[in-house]
N, C-alpha and C positions, 0 to 999 in steps of 0.2 A: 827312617829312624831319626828321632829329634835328637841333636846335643843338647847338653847344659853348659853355662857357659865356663863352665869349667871341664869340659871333655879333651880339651887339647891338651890342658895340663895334667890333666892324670894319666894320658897318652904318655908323655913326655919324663911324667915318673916313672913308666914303665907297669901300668896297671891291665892287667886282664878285663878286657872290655867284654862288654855279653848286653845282649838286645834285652832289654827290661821295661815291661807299662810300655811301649812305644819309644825309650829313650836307648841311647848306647851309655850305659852307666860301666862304671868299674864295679867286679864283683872279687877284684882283691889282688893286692900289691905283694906282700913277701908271701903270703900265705895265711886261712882261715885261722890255725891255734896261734900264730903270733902275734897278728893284728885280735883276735879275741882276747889273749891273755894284756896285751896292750892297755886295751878299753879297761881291763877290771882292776888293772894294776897302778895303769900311770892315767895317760890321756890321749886318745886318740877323733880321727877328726872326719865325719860322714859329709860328700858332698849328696846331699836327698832334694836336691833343687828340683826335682821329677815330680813332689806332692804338688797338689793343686791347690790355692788359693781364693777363695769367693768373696767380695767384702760384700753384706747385707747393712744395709743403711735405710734410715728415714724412722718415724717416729711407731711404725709397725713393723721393724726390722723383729723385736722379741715377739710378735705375736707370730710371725714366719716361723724363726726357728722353734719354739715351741711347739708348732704343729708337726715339722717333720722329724723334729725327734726327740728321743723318749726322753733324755735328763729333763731336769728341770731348770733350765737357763733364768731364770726368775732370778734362783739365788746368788747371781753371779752379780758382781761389783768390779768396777773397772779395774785393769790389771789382774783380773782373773782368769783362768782358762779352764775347761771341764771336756772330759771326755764322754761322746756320747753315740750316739747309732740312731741310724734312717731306718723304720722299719717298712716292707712294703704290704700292697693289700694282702696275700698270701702266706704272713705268718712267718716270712724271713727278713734279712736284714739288707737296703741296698748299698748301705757303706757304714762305714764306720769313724767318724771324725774326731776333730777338736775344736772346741768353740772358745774363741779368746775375746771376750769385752774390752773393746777400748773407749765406748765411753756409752749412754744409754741409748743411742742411736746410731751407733756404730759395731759392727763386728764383726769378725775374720773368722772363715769357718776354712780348715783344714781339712782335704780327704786327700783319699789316695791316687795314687796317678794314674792307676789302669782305669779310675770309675768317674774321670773331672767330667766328660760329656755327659753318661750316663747321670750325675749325682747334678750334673746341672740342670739337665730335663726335668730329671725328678722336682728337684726344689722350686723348679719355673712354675711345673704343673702345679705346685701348692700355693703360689702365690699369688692369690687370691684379694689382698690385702694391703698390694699395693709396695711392698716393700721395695726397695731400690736394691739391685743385684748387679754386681760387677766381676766377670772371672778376669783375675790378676796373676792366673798361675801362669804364664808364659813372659812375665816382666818381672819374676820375684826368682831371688835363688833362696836356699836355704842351706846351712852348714850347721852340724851337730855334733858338738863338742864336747865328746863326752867320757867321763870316767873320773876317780879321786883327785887328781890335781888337776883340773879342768879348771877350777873358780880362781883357785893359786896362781896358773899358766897365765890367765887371761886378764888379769885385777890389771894389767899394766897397761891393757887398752883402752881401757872406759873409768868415767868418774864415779860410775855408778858403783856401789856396796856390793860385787856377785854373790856376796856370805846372805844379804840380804833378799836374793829373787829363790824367795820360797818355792817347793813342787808346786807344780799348777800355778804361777804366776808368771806376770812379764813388767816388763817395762821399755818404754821406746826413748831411749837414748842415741848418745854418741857413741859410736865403737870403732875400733881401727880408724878415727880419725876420718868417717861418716857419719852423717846426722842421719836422724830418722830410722836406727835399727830397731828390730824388734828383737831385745833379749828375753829369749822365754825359757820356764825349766819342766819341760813336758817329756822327758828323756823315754827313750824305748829302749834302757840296756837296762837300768836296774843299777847302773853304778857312776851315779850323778853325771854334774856337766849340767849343758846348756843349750840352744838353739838360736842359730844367728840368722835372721831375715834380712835380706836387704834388696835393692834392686841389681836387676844384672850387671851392669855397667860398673857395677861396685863390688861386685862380691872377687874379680880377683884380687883387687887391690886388700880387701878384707882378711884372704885367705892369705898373700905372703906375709900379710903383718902377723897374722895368728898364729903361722908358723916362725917366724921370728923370735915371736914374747914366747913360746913353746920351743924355745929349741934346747934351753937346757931343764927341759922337764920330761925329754926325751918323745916328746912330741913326734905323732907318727899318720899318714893317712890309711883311712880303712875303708874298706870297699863292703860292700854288702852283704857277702856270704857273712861274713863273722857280724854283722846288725842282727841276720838272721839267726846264727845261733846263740846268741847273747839276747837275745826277747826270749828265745824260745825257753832257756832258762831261769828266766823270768816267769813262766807262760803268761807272756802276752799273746793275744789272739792276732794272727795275721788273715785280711780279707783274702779272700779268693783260697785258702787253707784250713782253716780252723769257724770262721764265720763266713757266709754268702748269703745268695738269693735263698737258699734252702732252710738256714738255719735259724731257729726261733733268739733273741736275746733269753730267754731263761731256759734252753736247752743251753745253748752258748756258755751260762753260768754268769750271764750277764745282769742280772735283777738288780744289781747293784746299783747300775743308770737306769735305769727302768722305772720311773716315779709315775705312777696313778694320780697324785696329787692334781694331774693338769689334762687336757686332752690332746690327743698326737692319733696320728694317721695306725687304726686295726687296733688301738688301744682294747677296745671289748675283748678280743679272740686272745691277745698276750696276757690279758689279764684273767682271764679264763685259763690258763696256763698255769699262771702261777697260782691259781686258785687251786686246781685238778692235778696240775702236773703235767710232767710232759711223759713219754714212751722212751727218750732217749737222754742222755746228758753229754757233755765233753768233759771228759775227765784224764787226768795227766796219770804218765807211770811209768816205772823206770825199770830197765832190763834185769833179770835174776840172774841170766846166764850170757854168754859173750852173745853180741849181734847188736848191729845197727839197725834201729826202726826207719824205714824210709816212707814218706808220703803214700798213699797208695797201697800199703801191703795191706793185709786181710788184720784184724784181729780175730781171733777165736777162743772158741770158748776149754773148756779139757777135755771134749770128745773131734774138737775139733769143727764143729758146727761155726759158720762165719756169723758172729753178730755186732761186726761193726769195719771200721777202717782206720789206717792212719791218717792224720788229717797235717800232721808237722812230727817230723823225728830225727834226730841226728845223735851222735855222738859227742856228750859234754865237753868239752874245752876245758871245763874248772873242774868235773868229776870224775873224768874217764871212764863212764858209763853211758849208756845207750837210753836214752830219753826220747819221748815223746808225747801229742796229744791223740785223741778220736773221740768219736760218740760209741757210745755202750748205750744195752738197754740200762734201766734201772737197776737192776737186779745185781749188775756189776759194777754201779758210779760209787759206793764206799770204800772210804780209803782204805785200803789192806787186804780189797779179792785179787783172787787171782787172774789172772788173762793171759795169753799166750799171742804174739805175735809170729805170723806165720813168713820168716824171711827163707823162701826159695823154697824145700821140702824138709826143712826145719819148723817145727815150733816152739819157739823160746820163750819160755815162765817172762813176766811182767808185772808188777804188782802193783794197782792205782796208790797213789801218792798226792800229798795235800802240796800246792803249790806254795810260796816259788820250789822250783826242782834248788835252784842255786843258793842258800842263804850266806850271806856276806859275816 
C-alpha cells in the first residue's frame, strides 16, 4: 500500500485511514455529513495526491491525445483544461480524464489512480506518432480546495487574481510561497474552489500554509467518503461505478465530450450509438419512500422484474433523501417514471430525476 506524502499527517489529525487505488488514503476525519456540509458551506481541503499525472509533449503531442479520446482537444488554448474519456475497441470507456494545455506542445493529462498503469498502456499502444510521454504521477501531490470561501481563504497565498481562474482553467504560478504550481479550477463537488499541484517535497510546506490563511474561514480537512457524496450530488460519474470497461459514453450520458468532428479509437460503433441509440442509459433518481440506495442493489421494475443496478447511491447530506445512479433500459431513462429499488426484501418507489440531484 503506497502513502502520499501527506499520509502521516492525516494520521496525526486523526483521520480514518482505508486502502484506496493502491494508496492508504483518509476516508474521513470528524465524520461524512460534517466534513460534506463543510465543503458546501465554508471550505474544506482533499488531499487526492493518488490521481495520476502523464505529461504528453512534442510537436504530435495533440495528434496523441486526439486519437485516444473523444473531446476534441483542438479547441483548447493554453491554460485550458477539458474533460474527456479513453474509449476502448469494445464500446466502453478505459478511463476517464482531464486534459490541461500548457502550451501547444505540451500537456498534462489527469486520470485516476486505480487505472495510471492500465491508461498508460493504453495511450503507449496509440502512440504511434511519436509523441513524448512522461508518467509524473508518483512526483506530484495534489490538494483540492474546495467550496464557497476557498478563492477568499486562499487570495492571501498567491499573486495571482483566484476571482480570475475561470471553471476549466489554470494557471502556473506562486502559491504558498512555491514556484511552479498549478492552480486549476476543475472542481468535483459542484461548490467551487480550486486544485493545487505541486511536487512532493513541497506539498506539506503548501498544506500548513493553506491551513494557516484558512484558519479563520473555518477551514477543515476532508477525507473521501464526503468527495464521494458531494459528486454524487452533483452526478458526476465515478470510474469503476457509474462508467467502466463496460460502459458506452452515450449510454453514460456522455455525448456531451464525444465530438465526431475528429477521429478517436471505435469512433464508427459510438457513433453508430448515437445514431440508433443505445438499449440502456444511466439515469439519476431519488427515493419516494425512506431507504438508502447502495451500490449493487437490483433496481426493478413494479412487477418486480430486475432491469438494471445501482451503479452510486447514498444518502444526501444537503437533502436528506436517498439518491442515486444506474442503467435502465430506455423505456425508464425519462424524467419522472417510476422505478423501485430493491433494498433487502423491500421495494422502495424512486423516481428518475434531471440532474444535478443538489442545486445550490
Amino acid at each position: 500500500m503506497k502513502d502520499t506524502a501527506l499520509s502521516k499527517i492525516h494520521e496525526a489529525l486523526g483521520a480514518k485511514m482505508v486502502p484506496f487505488a493502491g494508496y492508504n488514503m483518509p476516508v474521513q476525519y470528524e465524520g461524512v455529513n460534517i466534513e460534506h456540509e463543510t465543503v458546501r458551506n465554508g471550505v474544506g481541503v482533499f488531499d487526492v495526491s493518488h490521481m495520476g499525472e502523464f505529461v504528453i509533449s512534442g510537436p504530435n503531442a495533440l495528434a496523441l491525445i486526439q486519437k485516444i479520446g473523444t473531446n476534441d482537444a483542438s479547441k483548447l488554448v493554453d491554460g485550458k483544461a477539458q474533460y474527456s474519456c479513453m474509449p476502448n475497441n469494445d464500446g466502453g470507456i478505459v478511463d476517464d480524464l482531464i486534459i490541461y494545455r500548457v502550451n501547444g506542445e505540451k500537456y498534462i493529462l489527469v486520470v485516476n489512480a486505480s487505472n495510471i498503469e492500465k491508461d498508460w498502456n493504453w495511450i503507449s499502444s496509440h502512440n504511434d506518432v511519436g509523441a513524448e510521454m512522461k508518467d509524473v504521477s508518483d512526483n506530484y501531490s495534489l490538494l483540492a480546495i474546495q467550496g464557497p470561501k476557498a478563492v477568499e481563504a486562499m487570495q492571501s497565498l498567491t499573486e495571482v487574481d483566484l476571482t480570475n481562474i475561470k471553471y476549466y482553467t489554470f494557471q502556473i504560478a506562486k502559491f504558498a510561497g512555491v514556484e511552479n504550481v498549478i492552480v486549476s479550477a476543475t472542481g468535483y463537488t459542484g461548490s467551487g474552489g480550486f486544485e493545487i499541484y505541486c511536487k512532493n517535497e513541497d506539498v506539506a510546506k503548501v498544506w500548513d500554509k493553506v491551513f494557516e490563511a484558512g484558519a479563520d474561514f473555518g477551514i477543515k480537512p476532508i477525507g473521501l467518503a464526503a468527495r464521494d457524496t458531494l459528486r454524487l450530488e452533483m452526478g458526476y460519474c465515478l470510474y469503476g461505478n457509474d462508467i467502466d470497461d463496460t460502459t458506452s459514453p452515450i449510454e453514460a450520458g456522455l455525448g456531451w465530450i464525444t465530438k465526431f468532428t475528429k477521429d478517436f479509437v471505435n469512433r464508427e460503433a459510438i457513433e453508430d450509438q448515437k445514431r440508433l441509440g443505445t438499449e440502456r442509459r444511466l439515469v439519476a433518481f431519488e427515493m419516494q419512500d425512506r431507504g438508502i440506495p447502495r451500490q449493487g442493489y437490483d433496481i426493478v421494475d413494479g412487477n418486480g422484474n430486475i432491469i438494471g443496478n445501482v451503479t452510486s447511491g447514498t444518502m444526501s447530506p444537503s437533502m436528506k433523501v436517498g439518491i442515486g445512479m444506474g442503467y435502465v433500459p430506455n423505456v425508464f431513462k425519462s424524467v419522472g417514471s417510476n422505478i423501485y429499488i430493491q433494498i433487502r426484501k423491500n421495494r422502495v418507489p424512486a423516481k428518475v430525476v434531471k440532474l444535478p440531484f443538489y442545486k445550490k
